[in-house]
C-alpha positions in Angstrom: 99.9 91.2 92.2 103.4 93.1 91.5 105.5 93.4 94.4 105.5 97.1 95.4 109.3 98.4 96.7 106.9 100.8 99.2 105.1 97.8 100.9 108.9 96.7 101.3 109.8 99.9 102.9 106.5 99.6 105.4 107.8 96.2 106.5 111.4 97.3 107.1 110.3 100.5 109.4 107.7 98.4 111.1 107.9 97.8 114.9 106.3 94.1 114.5 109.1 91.5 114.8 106.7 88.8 112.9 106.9 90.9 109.9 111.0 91.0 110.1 111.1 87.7 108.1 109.3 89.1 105.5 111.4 91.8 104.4 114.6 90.3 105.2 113.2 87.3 102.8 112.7 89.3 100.1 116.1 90.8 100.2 118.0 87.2 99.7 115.9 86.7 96.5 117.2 89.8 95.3 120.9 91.2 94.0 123.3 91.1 96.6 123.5 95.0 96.8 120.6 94.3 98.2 121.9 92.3 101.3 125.3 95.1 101.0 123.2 98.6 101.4 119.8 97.5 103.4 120.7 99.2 106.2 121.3 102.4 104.7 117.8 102.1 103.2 116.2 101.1 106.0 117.4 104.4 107.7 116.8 106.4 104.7 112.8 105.3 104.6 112.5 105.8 108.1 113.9 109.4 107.6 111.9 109.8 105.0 108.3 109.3 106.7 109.7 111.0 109.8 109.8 114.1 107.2 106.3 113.7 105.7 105.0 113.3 109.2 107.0 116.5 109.7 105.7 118.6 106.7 102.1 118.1 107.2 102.0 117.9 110.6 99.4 120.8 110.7 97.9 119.5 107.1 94.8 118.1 107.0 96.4 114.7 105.5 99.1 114.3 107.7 100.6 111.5 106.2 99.4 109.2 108.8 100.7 105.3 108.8 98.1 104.1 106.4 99.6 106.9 103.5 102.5 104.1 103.5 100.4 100.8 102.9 99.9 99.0 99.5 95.8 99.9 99.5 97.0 103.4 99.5 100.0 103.3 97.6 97.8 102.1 94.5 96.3 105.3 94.0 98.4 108.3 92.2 97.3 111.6 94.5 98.9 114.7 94.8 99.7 113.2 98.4 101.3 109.9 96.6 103.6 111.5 94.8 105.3 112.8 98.0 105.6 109.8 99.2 107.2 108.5 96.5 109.5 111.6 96.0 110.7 111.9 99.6 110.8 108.1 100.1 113.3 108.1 97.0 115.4 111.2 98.5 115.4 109.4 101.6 117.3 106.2 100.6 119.7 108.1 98.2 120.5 110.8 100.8 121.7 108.0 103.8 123.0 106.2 100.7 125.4 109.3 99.7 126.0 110.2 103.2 127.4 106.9 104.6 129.2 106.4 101.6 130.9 109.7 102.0 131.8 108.4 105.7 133.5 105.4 104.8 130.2 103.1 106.2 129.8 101.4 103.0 132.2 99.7 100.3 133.9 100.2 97.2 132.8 104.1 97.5 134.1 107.5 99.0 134.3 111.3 98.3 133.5 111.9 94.6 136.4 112.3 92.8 134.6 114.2 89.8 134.4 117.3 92.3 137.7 118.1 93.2 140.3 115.5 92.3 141.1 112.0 91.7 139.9 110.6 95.1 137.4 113.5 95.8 139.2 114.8 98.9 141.0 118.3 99.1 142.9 119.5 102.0 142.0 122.9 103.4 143.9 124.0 106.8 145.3 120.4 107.8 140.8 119.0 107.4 140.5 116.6 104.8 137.0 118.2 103.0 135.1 115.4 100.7 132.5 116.0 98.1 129.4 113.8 99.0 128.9 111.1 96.0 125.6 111.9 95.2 125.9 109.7 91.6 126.5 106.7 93.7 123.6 107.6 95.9 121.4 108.1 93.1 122.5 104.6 91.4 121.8 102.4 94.2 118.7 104.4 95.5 117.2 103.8 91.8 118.1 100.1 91.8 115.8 99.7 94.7 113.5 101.9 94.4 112.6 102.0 90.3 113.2 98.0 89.8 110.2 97.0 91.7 107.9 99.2 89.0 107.6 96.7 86.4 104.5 98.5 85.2 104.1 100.2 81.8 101.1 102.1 81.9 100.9 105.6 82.9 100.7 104.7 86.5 104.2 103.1 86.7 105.3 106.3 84.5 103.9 108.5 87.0 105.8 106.7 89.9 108.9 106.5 88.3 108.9 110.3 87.4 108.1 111.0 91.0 110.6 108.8 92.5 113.3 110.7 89.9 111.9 114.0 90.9 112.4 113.2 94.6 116.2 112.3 93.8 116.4 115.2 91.9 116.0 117.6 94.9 118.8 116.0 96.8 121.1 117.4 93.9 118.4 120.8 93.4 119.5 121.2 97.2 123.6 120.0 97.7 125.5 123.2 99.0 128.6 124.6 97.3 131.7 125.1 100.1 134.5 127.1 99.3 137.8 128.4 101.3 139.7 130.9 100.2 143.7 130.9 100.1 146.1 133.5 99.4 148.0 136.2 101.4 145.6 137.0 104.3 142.8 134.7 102.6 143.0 137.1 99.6 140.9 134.4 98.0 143.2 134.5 95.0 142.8 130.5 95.0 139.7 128.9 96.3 139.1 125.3 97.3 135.9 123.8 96.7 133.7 120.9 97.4 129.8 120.0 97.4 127.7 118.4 100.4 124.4 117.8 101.2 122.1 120.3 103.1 120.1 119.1 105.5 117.3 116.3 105.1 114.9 119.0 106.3 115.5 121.4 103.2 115.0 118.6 101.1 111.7 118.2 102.9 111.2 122.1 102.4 111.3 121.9 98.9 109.5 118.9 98.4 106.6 120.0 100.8 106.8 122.9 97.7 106.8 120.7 94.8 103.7 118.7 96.5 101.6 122.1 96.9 102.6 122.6 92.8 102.1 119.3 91.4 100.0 118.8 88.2 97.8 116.1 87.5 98.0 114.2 83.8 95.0 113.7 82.2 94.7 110.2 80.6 91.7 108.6 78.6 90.7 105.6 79.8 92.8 103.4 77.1 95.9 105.1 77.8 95.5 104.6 81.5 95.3 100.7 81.0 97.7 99.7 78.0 100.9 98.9 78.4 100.6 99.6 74.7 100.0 103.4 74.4 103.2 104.4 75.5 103.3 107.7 72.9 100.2 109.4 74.2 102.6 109.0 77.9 105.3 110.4 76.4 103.1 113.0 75.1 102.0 113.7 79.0 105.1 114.2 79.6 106.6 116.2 77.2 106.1 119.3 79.4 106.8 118.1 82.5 110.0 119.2 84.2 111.7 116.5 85.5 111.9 118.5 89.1 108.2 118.8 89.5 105.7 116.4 91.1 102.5 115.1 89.1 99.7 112.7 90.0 96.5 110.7 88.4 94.1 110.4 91.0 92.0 113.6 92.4 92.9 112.8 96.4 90.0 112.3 98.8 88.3 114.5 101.6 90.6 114.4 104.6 88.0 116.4 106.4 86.1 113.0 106.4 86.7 109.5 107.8 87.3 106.8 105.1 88.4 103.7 106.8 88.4 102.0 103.7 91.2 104.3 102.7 92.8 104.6 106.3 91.6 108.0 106.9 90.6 109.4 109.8 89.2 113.1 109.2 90.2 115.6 111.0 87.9 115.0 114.0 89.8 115.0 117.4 93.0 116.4 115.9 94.8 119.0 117.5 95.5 122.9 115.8 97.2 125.8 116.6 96.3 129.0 117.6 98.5 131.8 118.6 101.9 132.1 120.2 105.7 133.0 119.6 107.3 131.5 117.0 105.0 130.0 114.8 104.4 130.3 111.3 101.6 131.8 109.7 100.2 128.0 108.4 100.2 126.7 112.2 98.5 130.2 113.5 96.2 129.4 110.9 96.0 125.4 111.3 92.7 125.1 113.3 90.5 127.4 110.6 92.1 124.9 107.9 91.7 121.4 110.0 88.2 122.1 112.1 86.0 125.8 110.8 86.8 124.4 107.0 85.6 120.9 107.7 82.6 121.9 109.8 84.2 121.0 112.7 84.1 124.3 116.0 87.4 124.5 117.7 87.1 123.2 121.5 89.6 124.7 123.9 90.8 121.8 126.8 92.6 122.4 129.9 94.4 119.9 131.8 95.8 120.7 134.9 99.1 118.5 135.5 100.5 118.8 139.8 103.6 117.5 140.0 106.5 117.8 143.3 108.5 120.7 143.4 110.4 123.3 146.1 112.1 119.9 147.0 113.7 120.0 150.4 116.0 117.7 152.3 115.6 117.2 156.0 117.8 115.7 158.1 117.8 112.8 158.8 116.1 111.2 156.0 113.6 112.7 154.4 112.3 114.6 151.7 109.6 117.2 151.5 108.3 118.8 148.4 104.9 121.2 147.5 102.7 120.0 145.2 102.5 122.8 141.9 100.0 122.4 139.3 100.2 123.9 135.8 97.6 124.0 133.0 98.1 123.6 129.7 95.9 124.6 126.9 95.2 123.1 123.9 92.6 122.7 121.3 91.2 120.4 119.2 88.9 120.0 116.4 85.0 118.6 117.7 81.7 117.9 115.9 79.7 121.4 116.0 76.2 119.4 116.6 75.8 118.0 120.6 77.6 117.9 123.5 79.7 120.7 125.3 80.1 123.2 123.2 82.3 125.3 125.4 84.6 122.0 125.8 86.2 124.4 129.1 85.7 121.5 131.5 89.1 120.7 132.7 90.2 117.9 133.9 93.3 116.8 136.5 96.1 114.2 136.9 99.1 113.5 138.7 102.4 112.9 137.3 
């Protein structure tokens, strides 16, 4: 079995110290940018699922722990190739951004930007292009090497890991100052930096909802050999968009031998300030469009409060209570329907 860079990534964000060895093995059988920039990557994946658990938060897939693992890595969804995208952007953004902080070697502020060492000088500030090329080199040297495939699969991955890297550059900012009498803006001084990791996610989350699937007979999905009628795929693909293989499953259901577990039991959004029209609308999409009724719970939390000091030692407080309201998505058939029974702890 090929070793899969993703199961790599799982093991370095894991909380399991037994696993640690693992990972850190496979690094010392690798280059020694390996050992050098590990760190960074390590950061960058766990950025990167932190985002996907972020943009489909109120999905019905919402990129749970298993979306990670090899089992489901194997298949090329729509839900797949975000993973690979933002997993990609991940490791190249910490990449470029600790390199432009001085964290890493043999790097800094890129120099093709705005001057031999990449630096300019605006009101006494040193300002610094981010080095997005070098971000982008090392981020494909992990992340692309482990694909020694040649099928359409491993074309579909790498196109998705390059799309992914491609939005970090899709989303850089453009600075500028202006100089002059009064800040006439006669001369300007400019550099490029990243945006944040969120509008990368933004416009990922995007790219995800507009993917396209590839359509593949049989032969070409299993020879290394038929690498024209790929290329063919591909010919009117843009390298910034998404695609995928494999139709993705029902997340309304529970497949545990794909580490799904439906939307039964999850929690949705109904109204309130400052939510967007997809939460407001979250519990039709996760529990009425799966057969699922929505099932309001209260729980009423007392806690101390109106705290008062008494001399000499003592402190006297009211108990207040508080309910909070929230609801989730239950089975239409048996039981409480009206799911209004509240219940109450201390804290």
């Amino acid at each position: 079995m090929k070793r899969s860079f993703f199961w790599l990534l799982t093991l370095l964000c894991t909380a399991h110290p037994g696993q640690a060895w693992v990972a850190s093995n496979f690094l010392m059988t690798g280059p020694k940018a390996y050992l050098t920039y590990a760190k960074s990557v390590q950061v960058g994946t766990q950025s990167a699922i932190e985002e996907c658990k972020y943009q489909f938060a109120w999905d019905r897939w919402n990129c749970p722990d298993s979306a990670t693992q090899l089992r489901a890595l194997r298949r090329a969804t729509r839900e797949t190739s975000f993973i690979r995208a933002i997993s990609a952007a991940g490791v190249m953004y910490t990449l470029t951004r600790n390199c432009t902080l001085g964290e890493l070697d043999n790097c800094g502020c890129d120099g093709s930007k705005n001057g031999k060492f990449g630096e300019v000088i605006w009101n006494n500030l040193v300002c610094c292009s981010d080095n997005v090329d070098f971000g982008e080199r090392i981020s494909k040297q992990y992340v692309d090497a482990q694909e020694t495939g040649q099928d359409s699969r491993a074309a579909v991955n790498l196109h998705n890991n390059a799309a992914g890297r491609l939005a970090v550059k899709e989303t850089m900012r453009r600075i500028c100052r202006c100089h002059g009498m009064s800040e006439s803006c006669t001369v300007q001084t400019c550099w490029s930096q990243l945006s944040d990791f969120r509008e990368i996610g933004n416009y990922l989350k995007i790219k995800h909802s507009q993917a396209q699937k590839l359509e593949f007979d049989k032969k070409a999905r299993n020879s290394a050999d038929n690498r024209r009628a790929i290329q063919d795929a591909f010919s009117s693909i843009a390298r910034t968009e998404l695609v995928f293989l494999d139709e993705s499953p029902d997340y309304c259901r529970r497949n545990s031998s794909l580490g799904l577990h439906g939307t039964e039991g999850r929690e949705c959004l109904q109204h309130g300030e400052g939510r967007t029209l997809w939460e407001r609308r979250s519990c039709r999409r996760l529990c009425l469009e799966c057969g699922l009724r929505v099932e309001e719970r209260r729980t009423e939390i007392v806690s101390s409060c109106n705290c008062k000091f008494q001399w000499c030692c003592k402190v006297n407080c009211e108990d207040c209570s508080q309910v909070l309201v929230k609801h989730v998505c239950a089975r239409r058939e048996g039981g409480d329907a009206s799911g209004s029974a509240g219940r109450r702890r201390r804290t």
